[in-house]
Backbone bond lengths (Angstrom), bond angles and torsions (degrees), N, CA, C in turn:
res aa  C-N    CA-C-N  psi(-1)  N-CA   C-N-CA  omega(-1)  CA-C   N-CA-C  phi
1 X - - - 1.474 - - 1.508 108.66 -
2 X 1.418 110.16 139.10 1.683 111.30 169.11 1.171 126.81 -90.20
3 X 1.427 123.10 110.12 1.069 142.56 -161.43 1.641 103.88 -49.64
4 X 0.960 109.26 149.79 1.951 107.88 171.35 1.402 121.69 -62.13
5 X 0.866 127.82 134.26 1.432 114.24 171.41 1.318 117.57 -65.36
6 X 1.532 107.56 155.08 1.357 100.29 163.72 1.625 121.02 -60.77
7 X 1.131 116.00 178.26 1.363 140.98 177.18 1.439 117.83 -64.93
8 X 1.255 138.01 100.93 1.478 119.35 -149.63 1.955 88.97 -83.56
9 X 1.437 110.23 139.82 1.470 118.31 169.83 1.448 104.61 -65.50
10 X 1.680 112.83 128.58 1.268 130.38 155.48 1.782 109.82 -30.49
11 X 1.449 121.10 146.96 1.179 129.02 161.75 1.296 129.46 -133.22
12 X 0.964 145.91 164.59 1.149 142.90 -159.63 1.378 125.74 -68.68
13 X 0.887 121.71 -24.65 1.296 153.21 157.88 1.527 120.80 -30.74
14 X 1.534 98.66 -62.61 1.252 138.83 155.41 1.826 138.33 -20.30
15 X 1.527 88.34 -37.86 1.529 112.41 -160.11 1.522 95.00 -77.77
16 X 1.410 119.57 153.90 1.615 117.88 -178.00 1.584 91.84 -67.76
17 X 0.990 115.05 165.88 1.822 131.29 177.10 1.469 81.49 -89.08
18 X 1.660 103.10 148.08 1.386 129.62 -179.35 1.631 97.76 -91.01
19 X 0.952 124.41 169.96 1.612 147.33 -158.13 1.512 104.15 -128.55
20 X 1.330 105.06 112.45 1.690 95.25 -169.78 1.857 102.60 -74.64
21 X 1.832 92.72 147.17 1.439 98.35 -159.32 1.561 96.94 -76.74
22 X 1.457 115.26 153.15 1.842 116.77 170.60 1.438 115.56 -46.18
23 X 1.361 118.37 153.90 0.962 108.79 169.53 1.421 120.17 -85.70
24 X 1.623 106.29 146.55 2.155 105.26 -169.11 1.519 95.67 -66.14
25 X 1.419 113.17 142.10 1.070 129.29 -174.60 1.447 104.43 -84.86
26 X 1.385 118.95 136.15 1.563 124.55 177.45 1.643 120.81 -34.09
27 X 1.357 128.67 128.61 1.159 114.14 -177.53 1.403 126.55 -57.50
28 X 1.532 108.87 134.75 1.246 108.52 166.80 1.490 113.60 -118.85
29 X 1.252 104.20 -166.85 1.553 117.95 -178.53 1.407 104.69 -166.39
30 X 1.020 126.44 88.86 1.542 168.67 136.82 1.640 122.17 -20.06
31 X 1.480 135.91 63.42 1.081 121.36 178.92 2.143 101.78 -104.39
32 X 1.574 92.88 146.53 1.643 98.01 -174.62 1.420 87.47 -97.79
33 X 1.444 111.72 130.70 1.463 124.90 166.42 2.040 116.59 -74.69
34 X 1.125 115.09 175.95 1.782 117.40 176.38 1.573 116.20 -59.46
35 X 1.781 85.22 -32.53 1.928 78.08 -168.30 1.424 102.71 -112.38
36 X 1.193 106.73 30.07 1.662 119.12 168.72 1.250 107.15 70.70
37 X 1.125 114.00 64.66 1.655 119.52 154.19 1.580 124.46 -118.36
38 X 0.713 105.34 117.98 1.659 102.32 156.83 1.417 140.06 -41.68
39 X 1.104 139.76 124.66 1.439 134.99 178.66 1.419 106.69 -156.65
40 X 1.653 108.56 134.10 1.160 141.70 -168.63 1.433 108.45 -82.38
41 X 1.034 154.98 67.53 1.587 140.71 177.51 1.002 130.84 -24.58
42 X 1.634 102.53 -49.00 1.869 101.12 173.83 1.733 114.15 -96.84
43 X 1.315 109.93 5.65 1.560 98.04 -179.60 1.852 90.85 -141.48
44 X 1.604 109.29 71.25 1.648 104.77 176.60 1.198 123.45 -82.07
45 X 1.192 127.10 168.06 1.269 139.69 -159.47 1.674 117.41 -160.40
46 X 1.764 115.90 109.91 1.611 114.35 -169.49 1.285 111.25 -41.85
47 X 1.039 125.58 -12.77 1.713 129.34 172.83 1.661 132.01 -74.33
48 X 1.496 85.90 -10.41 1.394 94.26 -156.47 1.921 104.28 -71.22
49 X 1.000 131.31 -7.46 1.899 121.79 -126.47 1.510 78.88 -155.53
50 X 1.287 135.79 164.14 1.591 167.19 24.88 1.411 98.21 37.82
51 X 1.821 112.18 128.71 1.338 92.89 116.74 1.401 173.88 -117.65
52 X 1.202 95.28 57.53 1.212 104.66 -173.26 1.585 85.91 -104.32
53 X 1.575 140.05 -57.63 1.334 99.77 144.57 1.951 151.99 36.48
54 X 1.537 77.07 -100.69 1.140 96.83 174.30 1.671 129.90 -58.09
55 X 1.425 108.94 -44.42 1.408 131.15 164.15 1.977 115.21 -63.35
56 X 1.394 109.80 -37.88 1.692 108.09 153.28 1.555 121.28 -37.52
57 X 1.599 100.20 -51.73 1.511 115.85 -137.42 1.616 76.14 -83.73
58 X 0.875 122.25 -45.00 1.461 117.16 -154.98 1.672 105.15 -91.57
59 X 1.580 120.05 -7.50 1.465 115.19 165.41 1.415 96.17 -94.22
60 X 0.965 139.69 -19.73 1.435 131.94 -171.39 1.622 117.42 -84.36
61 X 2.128 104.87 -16.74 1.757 106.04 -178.21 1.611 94.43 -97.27
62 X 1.548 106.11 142.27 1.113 105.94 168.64 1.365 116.84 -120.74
63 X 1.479 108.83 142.53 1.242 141.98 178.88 2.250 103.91 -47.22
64 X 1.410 104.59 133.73 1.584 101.14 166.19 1.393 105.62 62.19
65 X 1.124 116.88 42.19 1.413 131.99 138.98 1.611 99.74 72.58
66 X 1.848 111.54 25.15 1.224 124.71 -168.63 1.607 124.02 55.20
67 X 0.944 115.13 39.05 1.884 138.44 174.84 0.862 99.75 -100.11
68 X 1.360 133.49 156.01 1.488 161.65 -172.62 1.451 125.22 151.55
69 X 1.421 104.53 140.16 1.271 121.70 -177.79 1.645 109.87 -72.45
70 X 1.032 123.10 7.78 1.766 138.24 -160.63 1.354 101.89 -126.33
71 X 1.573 125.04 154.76 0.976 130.49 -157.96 2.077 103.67 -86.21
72 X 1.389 102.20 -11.94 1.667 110.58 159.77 1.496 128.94 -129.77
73 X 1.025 138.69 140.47 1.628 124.74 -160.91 1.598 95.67 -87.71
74 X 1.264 131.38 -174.42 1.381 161.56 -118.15 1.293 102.98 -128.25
75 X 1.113 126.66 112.14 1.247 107.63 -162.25 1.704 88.87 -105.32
76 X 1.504 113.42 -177.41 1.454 124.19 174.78 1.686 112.11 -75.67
77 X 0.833 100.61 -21.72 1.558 124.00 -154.93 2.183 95.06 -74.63
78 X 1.305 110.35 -33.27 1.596 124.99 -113.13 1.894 67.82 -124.59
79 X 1.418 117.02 -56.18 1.725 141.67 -173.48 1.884 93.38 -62.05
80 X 1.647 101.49 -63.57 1.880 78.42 -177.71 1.336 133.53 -60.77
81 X 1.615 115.83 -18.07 1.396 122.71 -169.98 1.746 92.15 -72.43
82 X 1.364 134.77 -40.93 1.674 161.25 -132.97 1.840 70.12 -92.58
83 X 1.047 145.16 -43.64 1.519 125.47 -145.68 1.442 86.77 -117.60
84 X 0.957 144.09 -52.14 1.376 151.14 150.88 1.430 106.49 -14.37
85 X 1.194 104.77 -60.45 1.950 88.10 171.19 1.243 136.26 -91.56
86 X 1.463 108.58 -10.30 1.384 131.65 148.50 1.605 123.78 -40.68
87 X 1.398 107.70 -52.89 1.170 135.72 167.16 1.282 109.91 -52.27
88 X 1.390 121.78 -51.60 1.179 136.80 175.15 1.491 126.76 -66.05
89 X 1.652 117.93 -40.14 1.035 114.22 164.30 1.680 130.55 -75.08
90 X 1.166 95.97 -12.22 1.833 114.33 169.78 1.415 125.54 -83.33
91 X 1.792 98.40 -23.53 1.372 100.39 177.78 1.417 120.03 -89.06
92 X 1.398 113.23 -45.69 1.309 135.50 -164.55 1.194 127.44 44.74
93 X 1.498 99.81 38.69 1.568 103.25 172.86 2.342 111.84 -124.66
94 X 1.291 95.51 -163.41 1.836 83.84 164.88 1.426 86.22 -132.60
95 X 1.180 110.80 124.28 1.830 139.07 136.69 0.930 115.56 -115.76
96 X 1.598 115.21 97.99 1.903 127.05 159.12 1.133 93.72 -38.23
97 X 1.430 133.39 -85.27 1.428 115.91 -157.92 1.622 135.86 -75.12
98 X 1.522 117.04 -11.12 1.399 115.04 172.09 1.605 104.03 -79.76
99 X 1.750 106.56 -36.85 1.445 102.43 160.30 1.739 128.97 -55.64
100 X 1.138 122.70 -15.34 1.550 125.33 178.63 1.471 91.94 -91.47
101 X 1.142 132.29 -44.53 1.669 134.21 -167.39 1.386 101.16 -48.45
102 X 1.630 93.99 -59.30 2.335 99.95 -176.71 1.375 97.16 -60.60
103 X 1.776 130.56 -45.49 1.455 85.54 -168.00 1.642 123.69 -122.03
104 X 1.480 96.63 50.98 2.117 130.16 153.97 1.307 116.77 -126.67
105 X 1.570 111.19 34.61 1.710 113.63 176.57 1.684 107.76 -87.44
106 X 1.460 103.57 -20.69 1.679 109.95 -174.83 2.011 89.01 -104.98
107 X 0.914 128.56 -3.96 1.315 118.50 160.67 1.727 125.58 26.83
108 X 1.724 83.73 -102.73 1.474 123.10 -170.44 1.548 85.07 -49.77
109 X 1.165 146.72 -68.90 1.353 160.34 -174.98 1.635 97.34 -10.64
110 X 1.245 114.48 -48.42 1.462 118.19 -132.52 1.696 87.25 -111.73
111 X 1.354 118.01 -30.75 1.916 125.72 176.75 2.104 86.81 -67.56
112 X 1.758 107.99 -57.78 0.946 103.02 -160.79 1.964 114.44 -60.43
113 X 1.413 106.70 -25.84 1.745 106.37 -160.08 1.569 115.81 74.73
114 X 1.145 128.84 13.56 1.461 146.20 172.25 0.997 109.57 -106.67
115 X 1.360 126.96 153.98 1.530 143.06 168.53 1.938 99.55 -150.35
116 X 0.994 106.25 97.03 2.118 99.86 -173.28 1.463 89.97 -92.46
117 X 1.051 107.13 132.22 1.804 115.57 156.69 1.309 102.06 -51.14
118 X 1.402 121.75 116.38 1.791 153.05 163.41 1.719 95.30 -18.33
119 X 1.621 122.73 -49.00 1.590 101.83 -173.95 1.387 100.59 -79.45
120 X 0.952 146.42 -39.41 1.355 145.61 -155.55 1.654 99.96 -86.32
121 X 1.251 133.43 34.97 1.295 122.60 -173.65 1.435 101.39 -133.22
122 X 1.587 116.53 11.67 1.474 122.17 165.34 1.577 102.81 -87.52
123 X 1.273 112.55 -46.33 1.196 131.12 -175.08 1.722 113.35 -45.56
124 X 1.231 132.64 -37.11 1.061 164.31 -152.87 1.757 100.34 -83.03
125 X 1.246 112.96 -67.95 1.288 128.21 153.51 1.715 107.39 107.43
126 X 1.226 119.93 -170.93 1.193 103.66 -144.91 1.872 121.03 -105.94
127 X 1.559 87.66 22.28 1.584 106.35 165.89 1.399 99.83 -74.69
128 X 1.435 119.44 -63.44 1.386 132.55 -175.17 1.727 136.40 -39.98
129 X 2.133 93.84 -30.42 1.308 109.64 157.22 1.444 123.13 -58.56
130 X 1.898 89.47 -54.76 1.667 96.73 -175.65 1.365 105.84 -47.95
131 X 1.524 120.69 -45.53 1.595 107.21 -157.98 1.186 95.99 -57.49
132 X 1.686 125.53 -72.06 1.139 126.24 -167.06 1.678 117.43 -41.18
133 X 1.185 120.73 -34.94 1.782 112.74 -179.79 1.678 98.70 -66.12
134 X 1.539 117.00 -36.13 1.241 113.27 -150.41 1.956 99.93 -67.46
135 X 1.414 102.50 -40.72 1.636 133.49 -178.89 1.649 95.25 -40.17
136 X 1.266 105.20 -52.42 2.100 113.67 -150.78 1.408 86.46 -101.63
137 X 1.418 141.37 -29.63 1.469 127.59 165.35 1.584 110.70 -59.27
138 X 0.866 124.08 -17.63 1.753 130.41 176.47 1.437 116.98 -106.41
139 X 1.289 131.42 9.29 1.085 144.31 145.01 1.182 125.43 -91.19
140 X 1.769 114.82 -31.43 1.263 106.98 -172.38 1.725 101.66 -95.09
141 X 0.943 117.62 0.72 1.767 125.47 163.39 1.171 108.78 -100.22
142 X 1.479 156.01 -21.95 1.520 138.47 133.41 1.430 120.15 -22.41
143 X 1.640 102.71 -43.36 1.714 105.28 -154.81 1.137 95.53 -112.69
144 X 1.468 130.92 1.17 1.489 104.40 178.37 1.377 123.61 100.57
145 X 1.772 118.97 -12.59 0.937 141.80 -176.10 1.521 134.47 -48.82
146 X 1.150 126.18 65.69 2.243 107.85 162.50 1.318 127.04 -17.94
147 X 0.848 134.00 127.36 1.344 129.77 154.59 1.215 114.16 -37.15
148 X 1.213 136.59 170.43 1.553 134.89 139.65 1.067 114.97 -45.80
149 X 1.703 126.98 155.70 1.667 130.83 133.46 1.297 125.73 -65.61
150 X 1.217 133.27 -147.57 1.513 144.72 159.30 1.431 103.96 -68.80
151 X 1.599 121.77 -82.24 1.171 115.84 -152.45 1.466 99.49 -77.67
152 X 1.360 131.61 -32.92 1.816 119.42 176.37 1.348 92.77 -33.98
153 X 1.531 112.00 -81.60 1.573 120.39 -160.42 1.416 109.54 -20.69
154 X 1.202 112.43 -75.97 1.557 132.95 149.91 1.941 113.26 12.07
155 X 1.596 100.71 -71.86 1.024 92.12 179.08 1.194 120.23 -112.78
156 X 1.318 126.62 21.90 1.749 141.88 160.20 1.860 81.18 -81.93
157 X 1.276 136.43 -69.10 1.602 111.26 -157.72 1.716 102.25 -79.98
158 X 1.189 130.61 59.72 1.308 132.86 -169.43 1.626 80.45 -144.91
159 X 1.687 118.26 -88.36 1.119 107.10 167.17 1.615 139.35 -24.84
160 X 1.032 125.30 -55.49 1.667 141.90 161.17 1.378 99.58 -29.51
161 X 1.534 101.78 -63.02 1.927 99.17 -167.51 1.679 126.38 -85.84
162 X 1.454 91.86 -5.03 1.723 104.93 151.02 1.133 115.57 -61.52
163 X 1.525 118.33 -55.08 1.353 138.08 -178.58 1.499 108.50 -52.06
164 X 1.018 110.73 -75.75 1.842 111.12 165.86 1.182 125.15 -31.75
165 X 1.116 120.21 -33.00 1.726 135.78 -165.06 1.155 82.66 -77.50
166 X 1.666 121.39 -96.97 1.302 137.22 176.14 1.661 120.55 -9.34
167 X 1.427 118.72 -42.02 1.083 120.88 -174.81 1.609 118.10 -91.88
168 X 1.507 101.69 -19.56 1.471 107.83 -174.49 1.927 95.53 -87.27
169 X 0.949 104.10 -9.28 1.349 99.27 -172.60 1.804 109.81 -111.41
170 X 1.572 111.69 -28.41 1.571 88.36 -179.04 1.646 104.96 -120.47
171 X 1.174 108.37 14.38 1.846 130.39 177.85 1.300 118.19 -97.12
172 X 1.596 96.06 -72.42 1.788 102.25 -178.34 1.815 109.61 -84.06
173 X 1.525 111.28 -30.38 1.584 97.84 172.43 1.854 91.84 109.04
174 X 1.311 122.55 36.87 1.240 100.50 161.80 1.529 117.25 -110.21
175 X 1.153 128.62 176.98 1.394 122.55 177.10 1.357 105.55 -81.61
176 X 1.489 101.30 155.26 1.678 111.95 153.93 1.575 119.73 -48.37
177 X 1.353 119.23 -43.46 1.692 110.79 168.71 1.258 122.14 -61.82
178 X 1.318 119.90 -36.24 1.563 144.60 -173.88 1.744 80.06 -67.46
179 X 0.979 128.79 -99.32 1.464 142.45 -172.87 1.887 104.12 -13.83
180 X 1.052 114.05 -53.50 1.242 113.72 -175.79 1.753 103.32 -102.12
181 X 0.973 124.87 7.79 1.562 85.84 173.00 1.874 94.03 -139.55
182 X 1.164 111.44 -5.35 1.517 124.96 175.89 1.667 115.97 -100.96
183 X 1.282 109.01 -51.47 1.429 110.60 -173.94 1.970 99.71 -92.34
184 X 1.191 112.81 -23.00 1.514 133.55 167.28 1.791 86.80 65.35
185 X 0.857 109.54 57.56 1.631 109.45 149.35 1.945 121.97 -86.22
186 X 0.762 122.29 84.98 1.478 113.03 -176.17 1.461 136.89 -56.22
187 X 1.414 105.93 18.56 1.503 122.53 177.84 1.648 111.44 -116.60
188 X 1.272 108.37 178.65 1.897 102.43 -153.88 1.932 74.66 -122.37
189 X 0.843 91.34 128.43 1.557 104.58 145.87 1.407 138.49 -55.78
190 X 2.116 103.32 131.15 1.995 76.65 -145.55 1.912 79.91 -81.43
191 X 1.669 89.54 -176.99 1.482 88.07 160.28 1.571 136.85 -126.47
192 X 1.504 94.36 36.86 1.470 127.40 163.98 1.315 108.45 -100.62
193 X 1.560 114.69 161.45 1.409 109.70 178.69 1.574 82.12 -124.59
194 X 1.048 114.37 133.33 1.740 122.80 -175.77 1.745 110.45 -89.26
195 X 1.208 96.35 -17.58 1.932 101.54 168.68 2.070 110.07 -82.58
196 X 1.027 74.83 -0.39 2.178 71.51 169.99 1.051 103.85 -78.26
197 X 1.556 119.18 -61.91 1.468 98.88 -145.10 1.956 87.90 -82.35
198 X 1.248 131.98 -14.88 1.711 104.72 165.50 1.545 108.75 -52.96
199 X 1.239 120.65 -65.23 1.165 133.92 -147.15 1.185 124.61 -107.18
200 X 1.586 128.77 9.93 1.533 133.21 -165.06 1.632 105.49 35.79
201 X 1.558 106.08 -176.91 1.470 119.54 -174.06 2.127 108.37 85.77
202 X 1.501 61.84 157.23 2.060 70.80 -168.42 1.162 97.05 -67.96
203 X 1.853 91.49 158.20 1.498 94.10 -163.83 1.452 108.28 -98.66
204 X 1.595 99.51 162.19 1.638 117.10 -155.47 1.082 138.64 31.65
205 X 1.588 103.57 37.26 1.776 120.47 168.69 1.287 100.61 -81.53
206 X 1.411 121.86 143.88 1.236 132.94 162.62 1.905 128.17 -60.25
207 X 0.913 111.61 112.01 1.320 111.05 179.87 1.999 109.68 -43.96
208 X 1.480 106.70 167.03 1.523 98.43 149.59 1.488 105.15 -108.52
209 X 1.076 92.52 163.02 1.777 117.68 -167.34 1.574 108.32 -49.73
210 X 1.581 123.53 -37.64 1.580 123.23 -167.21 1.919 83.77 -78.21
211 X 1.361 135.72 -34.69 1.587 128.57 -179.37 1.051 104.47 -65.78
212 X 1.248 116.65 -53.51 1.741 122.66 -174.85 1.531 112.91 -41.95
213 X 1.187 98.25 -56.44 1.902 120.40 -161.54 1.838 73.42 -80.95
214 X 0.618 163.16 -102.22 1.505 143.05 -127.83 1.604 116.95 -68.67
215 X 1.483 105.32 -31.48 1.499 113.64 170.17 1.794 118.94 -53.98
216 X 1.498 95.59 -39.75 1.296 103.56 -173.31 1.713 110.81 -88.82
217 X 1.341 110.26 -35.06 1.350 89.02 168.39 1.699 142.83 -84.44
218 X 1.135 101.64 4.80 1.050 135.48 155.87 1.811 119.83 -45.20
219 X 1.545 91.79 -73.28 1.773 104.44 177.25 0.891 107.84 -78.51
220 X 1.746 142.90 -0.35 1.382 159.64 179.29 2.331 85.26 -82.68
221 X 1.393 97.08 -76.71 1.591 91.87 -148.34 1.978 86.34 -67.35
222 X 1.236 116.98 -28.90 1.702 90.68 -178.93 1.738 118.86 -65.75
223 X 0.902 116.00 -24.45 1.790 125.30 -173.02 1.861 91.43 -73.78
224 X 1.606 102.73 -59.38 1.565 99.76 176.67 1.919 127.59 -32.97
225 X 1.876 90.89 -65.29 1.518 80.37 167.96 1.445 124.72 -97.16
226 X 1.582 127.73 41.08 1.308 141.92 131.69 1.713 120.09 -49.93
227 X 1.619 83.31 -65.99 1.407 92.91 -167.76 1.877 117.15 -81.20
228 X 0.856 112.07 4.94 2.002 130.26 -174.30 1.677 82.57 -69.11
């Protein structure tokens, strides 16, 4: 009798053919908004957001690394309306749209859920700019927005650092010396809060976020159909 053969050993040959793997899809970064939207961070689009959205995102980031001397911190939301009338009391005129500019300059802030303290945003480096320009370039084409000139800029970062002053001093609890020679803001803190007489409530308490987000969208859709 003829014995069986052995078992012939597998060869390479043999092996199923592999399946070429997909290709990885370009990075994204994926945040789901309230009213169910999608938005891309690093690849945005004026389409992406609500605003009502937008007015969440930005009562929900808080200002000063979320510190405060108050039983809630500062939100972003609470800071643009604060420069917005600043803006307003310096200007003394009505522009729907330079008025929408002051209060979607912290924008990207509010798509992003970040607020970085201003020194620490070198540190960060210069992916982090792009996102952020890329963020506020897609806001300011939703709304219709110009850039600044020279001297606007000028006095939008004049306003801002009133705002800072003011807040580092009757929000978070630092001194006026601290303010100028520690935080090196070179403006005095006013000692009015210019959101009273809009809005009653003690002054320079922090809103909560569901007031904030409604306060702001509010002066969001009236400036909108101003400026149409």
């Amino acid at each position: 009798m003829t014995p069986p053969s052995p078992s012939r050993r597998p060869r390479a040959t043999d092996a199923p053919k592999a399946t070429a793997l997909p290709k990885a899809p370009a990075t994204r970064a994926w945040v789901r908004l309230p009213s169910g939207k999608r938005l891309d961070l690093l690849n945005p689009t004026p389409l992406d957001w609500e605003d009502e959205d937008l007015a969440i995102g930005l009562a929900r980031t808080y200002r000063w690394g979320g510190h405060s001397a108050w039983p809630l911190p500062l939100s972003v939301a609470q800071h643009s309306l604060f420069v917005l009338a600043l803006h307003r009391l310096e200007q003394g005129e009505d522009d729907p749209r330079a008025d929408l500019r002051e209060l979607l300059h912290d924008a990207d802030e509010g798509l992003l859920g970040f607020d970085c303290i201003s020194v620490v945003k070198p540190f960060l480096g210069e992916g982090f700019q792009k996102l952020t320009a890329q963020l506020q370039t897609a806001v300011f084409l939703r709304y219709g927005i110009s850039d600044w000139t020279g001297e606007q800029k000028r006095k939008h970062k004049k306003a801002d650092r009133i705002a800072a002053a003011s807040e580092a001093v009757h929000v978070v609890g630092w001194t006026k010396t601290e303010v100028r020679n520690t935080l090196r803001i070179p403006h005095e803190s006013l000692t009015f809060d210019p959101l009273v007489a809009i809005y009653g409530g003690t002054p320079w308490e922090p809103w909560a976020p569901g007031l904030a987000a409604e306060r702001f969208l509010m002066e969001l859709s009236r400036l909108l159909k101003a400026a149409a």
